[in-house]
mmJSON file of the N, C-alpha and C atoms, coordinates in Angstrom:
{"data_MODEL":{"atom_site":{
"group_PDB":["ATOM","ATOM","ATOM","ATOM","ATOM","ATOM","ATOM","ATOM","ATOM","ATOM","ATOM","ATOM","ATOM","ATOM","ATOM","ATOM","ATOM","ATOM","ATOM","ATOM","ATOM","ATOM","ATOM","ATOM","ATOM","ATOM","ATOM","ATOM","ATOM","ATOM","ATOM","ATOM","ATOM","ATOM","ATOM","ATOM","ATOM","ATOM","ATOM","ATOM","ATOM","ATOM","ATOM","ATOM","ATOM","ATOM","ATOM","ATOM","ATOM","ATOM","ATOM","ATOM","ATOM","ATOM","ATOM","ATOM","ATOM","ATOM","ATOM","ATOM","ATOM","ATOM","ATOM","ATOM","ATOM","ATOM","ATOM","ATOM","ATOM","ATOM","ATOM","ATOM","ATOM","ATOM","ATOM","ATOM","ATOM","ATOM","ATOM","ATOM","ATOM","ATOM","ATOM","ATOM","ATOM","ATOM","ATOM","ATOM","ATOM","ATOM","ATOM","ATOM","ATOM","ATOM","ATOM","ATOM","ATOM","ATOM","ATOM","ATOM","ATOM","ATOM","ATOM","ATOM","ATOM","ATOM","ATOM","ATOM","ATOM","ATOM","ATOM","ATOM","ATOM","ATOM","ATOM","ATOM","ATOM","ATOM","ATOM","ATOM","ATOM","ATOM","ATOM","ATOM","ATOM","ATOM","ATOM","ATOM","ATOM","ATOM","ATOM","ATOM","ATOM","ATOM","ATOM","ATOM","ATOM","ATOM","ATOM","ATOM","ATOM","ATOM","ATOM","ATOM","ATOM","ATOM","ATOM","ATOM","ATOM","ATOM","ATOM","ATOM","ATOM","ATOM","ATOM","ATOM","ATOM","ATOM","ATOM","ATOM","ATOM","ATOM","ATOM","ATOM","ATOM","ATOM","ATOM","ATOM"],
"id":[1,2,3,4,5,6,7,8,9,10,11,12,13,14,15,16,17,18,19,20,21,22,23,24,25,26,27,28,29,30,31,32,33,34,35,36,37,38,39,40,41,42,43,44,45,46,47,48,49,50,51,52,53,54,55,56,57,58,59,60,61,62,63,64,65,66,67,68,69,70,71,72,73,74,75,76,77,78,79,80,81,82,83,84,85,86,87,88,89,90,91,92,93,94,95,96,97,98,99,100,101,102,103,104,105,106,107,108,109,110,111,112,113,114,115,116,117,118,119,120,121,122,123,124,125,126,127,128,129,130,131,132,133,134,135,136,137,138,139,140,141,142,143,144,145,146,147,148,149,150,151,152,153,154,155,156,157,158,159,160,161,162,163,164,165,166,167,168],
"type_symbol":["N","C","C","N","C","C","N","C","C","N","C","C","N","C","C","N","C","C","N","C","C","N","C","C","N","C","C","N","C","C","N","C","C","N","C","C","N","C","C","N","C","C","N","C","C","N","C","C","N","C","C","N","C","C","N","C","C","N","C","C","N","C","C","N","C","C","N","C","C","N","C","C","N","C","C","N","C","C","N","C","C","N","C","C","N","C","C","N","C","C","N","C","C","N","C","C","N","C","C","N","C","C","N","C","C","N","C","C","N","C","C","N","C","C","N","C","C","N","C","C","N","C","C","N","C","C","N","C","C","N","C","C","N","C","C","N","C","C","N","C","C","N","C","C","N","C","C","N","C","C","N","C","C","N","C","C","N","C","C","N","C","C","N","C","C","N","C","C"],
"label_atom_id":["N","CA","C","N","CA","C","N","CA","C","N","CA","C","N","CA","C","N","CA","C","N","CA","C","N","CA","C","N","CA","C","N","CA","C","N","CA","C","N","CA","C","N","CA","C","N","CA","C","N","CA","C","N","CA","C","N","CA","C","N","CA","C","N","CA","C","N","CA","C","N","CA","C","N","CA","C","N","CA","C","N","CA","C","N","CA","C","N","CA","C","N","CA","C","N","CA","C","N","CA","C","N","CA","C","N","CA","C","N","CA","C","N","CA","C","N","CA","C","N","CA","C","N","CA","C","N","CA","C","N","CA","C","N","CA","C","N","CA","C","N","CA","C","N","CA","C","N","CA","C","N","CA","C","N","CA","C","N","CA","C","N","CA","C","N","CA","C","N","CA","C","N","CA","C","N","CA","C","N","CA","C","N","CA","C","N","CA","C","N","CA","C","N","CA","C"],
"label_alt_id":[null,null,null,null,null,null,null,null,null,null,null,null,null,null,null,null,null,null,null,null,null,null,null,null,null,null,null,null,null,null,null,null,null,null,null,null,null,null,null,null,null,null,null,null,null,null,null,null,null,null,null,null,null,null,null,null,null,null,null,null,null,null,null,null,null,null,null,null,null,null,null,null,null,null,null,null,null,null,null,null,null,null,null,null,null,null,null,null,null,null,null,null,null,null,null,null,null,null,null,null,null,null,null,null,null,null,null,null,null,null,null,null,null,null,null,null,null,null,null,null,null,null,null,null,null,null,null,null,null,null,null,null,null,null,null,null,null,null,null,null,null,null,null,null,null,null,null,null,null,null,null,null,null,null,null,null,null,null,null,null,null,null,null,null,null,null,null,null],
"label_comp_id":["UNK","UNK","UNK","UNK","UNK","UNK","UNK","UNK","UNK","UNK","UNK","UNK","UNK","UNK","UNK","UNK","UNK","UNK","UNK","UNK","UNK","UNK","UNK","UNK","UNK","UNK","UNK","UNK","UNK","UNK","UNK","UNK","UNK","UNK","UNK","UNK","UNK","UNK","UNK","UNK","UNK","UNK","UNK","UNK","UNK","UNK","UNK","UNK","UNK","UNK","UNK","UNK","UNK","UNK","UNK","UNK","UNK","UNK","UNK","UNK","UNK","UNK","UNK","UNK","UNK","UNK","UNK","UNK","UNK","UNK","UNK","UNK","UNK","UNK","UNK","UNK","UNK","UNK","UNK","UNK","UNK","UNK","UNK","UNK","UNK","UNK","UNK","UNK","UNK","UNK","UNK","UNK","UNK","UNK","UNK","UNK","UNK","UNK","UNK","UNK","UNK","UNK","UNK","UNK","UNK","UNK","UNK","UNK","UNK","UNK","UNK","UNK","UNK","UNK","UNK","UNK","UNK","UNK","UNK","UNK","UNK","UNK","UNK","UNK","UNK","UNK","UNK","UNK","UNK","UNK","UNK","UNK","UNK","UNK","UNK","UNK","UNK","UNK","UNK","UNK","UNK","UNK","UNK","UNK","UNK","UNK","UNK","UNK","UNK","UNK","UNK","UNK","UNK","UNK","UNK","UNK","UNK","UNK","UNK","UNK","UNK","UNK","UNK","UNK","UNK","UNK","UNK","UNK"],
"label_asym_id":["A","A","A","A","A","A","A","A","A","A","A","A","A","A","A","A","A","A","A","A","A","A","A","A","A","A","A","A","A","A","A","A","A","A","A","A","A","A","A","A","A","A","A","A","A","A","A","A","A","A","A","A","A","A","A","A","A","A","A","A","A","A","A","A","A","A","A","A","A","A","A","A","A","A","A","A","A","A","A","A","A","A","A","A","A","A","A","A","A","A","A","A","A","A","A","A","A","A","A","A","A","A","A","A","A","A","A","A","A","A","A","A","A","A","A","A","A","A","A","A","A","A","A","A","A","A","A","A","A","A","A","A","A","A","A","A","A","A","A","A","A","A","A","A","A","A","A","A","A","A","A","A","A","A","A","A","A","A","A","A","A","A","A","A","A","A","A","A"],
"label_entity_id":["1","1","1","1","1","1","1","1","1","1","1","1","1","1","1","1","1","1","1","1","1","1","1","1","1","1","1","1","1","1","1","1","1","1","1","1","1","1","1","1","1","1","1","1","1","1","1","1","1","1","1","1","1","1","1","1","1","1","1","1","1","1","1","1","1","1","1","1","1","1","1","1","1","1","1","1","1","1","1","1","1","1","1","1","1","1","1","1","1","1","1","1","1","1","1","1","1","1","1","1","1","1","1","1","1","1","1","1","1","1","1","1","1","1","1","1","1","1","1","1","1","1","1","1","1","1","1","1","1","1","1","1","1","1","1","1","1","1","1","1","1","1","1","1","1","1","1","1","1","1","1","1","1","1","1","1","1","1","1","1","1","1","1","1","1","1","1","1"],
"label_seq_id":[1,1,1,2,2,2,3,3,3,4,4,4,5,5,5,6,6,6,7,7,7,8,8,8,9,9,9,10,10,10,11,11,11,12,12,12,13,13,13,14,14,14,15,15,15,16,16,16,17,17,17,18,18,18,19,19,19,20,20,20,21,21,21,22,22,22,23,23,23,24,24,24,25,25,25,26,26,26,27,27,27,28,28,28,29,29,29,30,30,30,31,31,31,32,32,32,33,33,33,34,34,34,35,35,35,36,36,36,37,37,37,38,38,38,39,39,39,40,40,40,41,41,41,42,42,42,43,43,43,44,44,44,45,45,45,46,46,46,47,47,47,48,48,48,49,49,49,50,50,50,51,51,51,52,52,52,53,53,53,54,54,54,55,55,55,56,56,56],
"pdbx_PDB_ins_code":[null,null,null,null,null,null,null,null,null,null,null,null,null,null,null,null,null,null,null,null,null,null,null,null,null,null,null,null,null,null,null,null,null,null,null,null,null,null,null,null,null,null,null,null,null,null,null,null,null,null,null,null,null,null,null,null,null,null,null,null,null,null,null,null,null,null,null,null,null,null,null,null,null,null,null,null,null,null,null,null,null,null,null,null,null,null,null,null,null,null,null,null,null,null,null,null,null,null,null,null,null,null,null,null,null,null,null,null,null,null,null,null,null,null,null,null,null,null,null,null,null,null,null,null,null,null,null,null,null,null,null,null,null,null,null,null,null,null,null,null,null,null,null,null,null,null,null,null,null,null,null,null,null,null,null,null,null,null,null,null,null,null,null,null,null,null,null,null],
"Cartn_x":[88.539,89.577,90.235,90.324,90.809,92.871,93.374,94.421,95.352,95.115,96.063,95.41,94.318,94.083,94.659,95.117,95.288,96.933,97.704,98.885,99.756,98.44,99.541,98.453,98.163,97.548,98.556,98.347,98.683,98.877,98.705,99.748,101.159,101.666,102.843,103.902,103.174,102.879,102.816,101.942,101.38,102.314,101.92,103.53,102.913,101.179,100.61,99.473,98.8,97.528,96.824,96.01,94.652,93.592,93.959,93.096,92.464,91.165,90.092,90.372,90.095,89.498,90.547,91.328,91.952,93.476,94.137,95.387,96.847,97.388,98.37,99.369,99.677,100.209,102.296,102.743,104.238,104.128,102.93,102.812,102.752,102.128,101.603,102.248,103.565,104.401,105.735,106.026,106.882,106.275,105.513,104.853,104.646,104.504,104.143,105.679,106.491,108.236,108.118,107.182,107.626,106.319,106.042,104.966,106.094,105.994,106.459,105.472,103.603,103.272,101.799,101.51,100.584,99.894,98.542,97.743,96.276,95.848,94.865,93.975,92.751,91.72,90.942,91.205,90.724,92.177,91.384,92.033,92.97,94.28,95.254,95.515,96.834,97.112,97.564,96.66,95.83,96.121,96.125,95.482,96.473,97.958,99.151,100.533,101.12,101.913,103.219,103.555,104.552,106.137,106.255,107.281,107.756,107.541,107.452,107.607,106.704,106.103,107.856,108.694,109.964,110.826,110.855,111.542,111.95,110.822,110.903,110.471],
"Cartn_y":[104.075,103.595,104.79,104.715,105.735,105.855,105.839,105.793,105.923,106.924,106.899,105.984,105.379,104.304,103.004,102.648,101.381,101.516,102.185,101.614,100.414,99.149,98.086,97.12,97.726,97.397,97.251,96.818,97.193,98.192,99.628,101.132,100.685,100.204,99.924,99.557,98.8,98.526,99.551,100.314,101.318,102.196,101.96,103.043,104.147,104.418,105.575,105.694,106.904,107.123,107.889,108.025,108.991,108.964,110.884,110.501,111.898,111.93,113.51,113.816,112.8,113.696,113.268,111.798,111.639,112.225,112.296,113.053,112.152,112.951,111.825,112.396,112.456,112.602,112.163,112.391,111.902,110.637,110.318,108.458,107.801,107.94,107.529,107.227,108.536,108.289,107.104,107.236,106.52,105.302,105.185,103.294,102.83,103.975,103.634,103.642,103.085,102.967,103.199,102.39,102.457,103.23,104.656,105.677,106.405,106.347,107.071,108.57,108.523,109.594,109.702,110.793,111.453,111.662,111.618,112.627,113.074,113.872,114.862,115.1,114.946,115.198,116.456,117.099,118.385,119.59,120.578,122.011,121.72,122.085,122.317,121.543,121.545,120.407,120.215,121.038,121.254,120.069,118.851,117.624,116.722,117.43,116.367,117.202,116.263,117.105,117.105,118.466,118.758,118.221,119.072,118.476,117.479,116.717,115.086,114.187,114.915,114.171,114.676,115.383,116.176,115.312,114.577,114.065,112.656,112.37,110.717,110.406],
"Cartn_z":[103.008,103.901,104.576,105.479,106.21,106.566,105.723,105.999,106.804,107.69,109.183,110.161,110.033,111.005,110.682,109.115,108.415,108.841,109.004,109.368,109.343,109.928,110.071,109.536,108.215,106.795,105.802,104.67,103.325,103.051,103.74,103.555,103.044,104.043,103.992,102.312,101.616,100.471,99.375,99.532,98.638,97.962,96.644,95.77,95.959,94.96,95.572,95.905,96.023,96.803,96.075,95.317,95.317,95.963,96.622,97.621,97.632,98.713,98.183,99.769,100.591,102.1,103.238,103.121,104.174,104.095,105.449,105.451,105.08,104.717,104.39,105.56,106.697,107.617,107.799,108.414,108.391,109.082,109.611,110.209,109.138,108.469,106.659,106.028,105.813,104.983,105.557,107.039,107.438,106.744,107.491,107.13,105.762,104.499,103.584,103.02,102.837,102.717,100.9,100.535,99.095,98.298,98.953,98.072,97.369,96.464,95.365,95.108,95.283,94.456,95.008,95.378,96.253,95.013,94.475,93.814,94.383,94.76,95.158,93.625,93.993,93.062,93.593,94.556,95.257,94.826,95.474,95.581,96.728,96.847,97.911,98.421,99.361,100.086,101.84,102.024,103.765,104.216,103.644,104.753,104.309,103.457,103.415,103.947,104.34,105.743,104.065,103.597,102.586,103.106,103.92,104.333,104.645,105.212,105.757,104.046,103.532,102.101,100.909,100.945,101.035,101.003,102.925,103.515,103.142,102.706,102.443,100.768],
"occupancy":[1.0,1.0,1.0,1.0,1.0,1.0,1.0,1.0,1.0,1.0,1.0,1.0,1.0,1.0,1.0,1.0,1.0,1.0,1.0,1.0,1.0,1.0,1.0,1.0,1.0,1.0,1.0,1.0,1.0,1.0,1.0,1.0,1.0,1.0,1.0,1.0,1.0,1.0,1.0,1.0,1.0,1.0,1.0,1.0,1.0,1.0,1.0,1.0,1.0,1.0,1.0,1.0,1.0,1.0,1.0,1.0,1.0,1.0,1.0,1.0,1.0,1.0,1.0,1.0,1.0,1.0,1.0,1.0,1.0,1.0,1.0,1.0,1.0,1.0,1.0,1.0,1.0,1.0,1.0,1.0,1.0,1.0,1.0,1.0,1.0,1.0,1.0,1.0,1.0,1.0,1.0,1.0,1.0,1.0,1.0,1.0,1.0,1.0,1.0,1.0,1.0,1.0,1.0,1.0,1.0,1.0,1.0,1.0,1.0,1.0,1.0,1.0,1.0,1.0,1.0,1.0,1.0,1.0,1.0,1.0,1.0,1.0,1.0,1.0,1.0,1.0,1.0,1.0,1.0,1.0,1.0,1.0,1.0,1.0,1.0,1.0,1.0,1.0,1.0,1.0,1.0,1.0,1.0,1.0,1.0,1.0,1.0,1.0,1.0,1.0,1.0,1.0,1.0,1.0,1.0,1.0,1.0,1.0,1.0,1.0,1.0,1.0,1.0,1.0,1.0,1.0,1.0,1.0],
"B_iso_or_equiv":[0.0,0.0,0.0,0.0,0.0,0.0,0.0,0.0,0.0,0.0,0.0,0.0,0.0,0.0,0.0,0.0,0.0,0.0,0.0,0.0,0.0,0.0,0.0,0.0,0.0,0.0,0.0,0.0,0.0,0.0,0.0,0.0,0.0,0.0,0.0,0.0,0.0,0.0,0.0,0.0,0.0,0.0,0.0,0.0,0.0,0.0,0.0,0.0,0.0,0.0,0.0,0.0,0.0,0.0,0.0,0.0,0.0,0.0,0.0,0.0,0.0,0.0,0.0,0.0,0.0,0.0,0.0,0.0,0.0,0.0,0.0,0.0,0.0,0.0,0.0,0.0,0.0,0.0,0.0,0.0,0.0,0.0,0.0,0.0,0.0,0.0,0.0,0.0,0.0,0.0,0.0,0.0,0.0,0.0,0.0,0.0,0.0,0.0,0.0,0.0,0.0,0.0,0.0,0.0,0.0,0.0,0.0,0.0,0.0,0.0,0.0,0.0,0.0,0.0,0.0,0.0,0.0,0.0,0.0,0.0,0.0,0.0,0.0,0.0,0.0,0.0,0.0,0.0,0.0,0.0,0.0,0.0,0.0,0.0,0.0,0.0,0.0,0.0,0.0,0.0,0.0,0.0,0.0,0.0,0.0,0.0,0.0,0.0,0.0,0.0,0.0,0.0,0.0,0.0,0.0,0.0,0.0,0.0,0.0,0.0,0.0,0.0,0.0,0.0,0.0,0.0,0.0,0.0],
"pdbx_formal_charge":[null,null,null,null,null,null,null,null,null,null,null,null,null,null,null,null,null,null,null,null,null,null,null,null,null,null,null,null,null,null,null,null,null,null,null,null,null,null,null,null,null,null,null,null,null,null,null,null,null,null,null,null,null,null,null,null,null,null,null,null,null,null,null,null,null,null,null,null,null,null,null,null,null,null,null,null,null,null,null,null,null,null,null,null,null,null,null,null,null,null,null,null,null,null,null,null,null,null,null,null,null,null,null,null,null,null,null,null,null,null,null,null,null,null,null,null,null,null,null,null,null,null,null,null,null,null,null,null,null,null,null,null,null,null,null,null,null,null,null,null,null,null,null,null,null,null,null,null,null,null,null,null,null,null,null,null,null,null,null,null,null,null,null,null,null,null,null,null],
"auth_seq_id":[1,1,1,2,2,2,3,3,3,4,4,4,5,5,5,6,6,6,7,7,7,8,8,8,9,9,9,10,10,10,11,11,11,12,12,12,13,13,13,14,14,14,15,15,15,16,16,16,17,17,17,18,18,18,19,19,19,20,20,20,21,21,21,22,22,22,23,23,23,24,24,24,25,25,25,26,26,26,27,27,27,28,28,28,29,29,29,30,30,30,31,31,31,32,32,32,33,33,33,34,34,34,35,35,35,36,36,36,37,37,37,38,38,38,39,39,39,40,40,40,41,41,41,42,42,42,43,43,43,44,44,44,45,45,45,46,46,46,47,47,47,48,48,48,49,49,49,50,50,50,51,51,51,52,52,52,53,53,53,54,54,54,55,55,55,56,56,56],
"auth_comp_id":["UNK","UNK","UNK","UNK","UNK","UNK","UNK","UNK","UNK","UNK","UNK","UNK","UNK","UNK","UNK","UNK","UNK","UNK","UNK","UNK","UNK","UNK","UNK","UNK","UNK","UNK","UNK","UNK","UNK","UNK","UNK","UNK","UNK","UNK","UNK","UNK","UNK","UNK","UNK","UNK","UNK","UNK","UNK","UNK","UNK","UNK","UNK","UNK","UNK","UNK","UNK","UNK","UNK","UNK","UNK","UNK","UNK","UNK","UNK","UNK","UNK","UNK","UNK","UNK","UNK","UNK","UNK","UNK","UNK","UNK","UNK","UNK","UNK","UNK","UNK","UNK","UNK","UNK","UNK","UNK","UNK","UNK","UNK","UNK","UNK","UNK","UNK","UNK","UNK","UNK","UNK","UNK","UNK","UNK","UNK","UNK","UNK","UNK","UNK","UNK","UNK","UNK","UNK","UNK","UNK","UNK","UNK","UNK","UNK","UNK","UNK","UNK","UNK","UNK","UNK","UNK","UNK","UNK","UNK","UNK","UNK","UNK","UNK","UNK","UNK","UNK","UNK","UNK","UNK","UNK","UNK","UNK","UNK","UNK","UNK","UNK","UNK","UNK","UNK","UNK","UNK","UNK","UNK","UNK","UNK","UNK","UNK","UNK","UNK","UNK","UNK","UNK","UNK","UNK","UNK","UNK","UNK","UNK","UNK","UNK","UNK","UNK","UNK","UNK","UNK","UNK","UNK","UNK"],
"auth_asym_id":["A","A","A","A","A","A","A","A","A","A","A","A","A","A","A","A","A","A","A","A","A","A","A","A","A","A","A","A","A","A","A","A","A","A","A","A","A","A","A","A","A","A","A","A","A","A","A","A","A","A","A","A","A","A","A","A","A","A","A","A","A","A","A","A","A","A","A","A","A","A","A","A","A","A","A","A","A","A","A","A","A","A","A","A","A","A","A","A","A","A","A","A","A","A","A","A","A","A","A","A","A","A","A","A","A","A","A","A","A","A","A","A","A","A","A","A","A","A","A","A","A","A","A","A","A","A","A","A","A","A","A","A","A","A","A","A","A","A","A","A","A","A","A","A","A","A","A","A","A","A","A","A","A","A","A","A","A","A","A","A","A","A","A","A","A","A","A","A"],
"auth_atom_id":["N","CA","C","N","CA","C","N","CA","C","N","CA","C","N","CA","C","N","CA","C","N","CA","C","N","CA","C","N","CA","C","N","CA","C","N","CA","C","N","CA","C","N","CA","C","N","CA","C","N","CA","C","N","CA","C","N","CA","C","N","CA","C","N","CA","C","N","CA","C","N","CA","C","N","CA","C","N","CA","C","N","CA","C","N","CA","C","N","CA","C","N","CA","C","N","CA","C","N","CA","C","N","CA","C","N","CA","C","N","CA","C","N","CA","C","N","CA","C","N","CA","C","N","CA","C","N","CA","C","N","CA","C","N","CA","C","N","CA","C","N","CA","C","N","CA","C","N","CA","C","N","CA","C","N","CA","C","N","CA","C","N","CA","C","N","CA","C","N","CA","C","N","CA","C","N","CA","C","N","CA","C","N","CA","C","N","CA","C","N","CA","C","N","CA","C"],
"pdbx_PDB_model_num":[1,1,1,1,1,1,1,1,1,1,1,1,1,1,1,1,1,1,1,1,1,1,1,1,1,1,1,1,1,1,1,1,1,1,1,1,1,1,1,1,1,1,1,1,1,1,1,1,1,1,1,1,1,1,1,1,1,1,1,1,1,1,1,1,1,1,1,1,1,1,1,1,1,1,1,1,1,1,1,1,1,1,1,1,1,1,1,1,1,1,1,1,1,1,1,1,1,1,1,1,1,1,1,1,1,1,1,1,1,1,1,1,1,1,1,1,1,1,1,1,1,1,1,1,1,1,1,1,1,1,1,1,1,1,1,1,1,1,1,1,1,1,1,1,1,1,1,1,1,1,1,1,1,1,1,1,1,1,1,1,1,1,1,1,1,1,1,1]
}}}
């Protein structure tokens, strides 16, 4: 599933995400209101916007 395309999906919903390749972007997080918890099964976190992820 590609997550920044699902938007006005069940994101919205989502407490959290494990995820390897897609980004978790500050669109993501707006829409996803009730993520509580990012976990990454890879090295680093290149492809999740920190700040944004901070913010909300």
């Amino acid at each position: 599933m590609n997550i920044a395309g699902a938007l006005d999906d069940p994101v919205c919903a989502l407490m959290s995400v494990a995820n390897r390749q897609n980004p978790v972007t500050r669109d993501v997080l707006m829409a996803a209101k009730n993520l509580r918890i990012i976990s990454k099964y890879t090295i680093g976190v290149d492809d999740i916007d920190v700040e944004a992820a901070t913010e909300y």
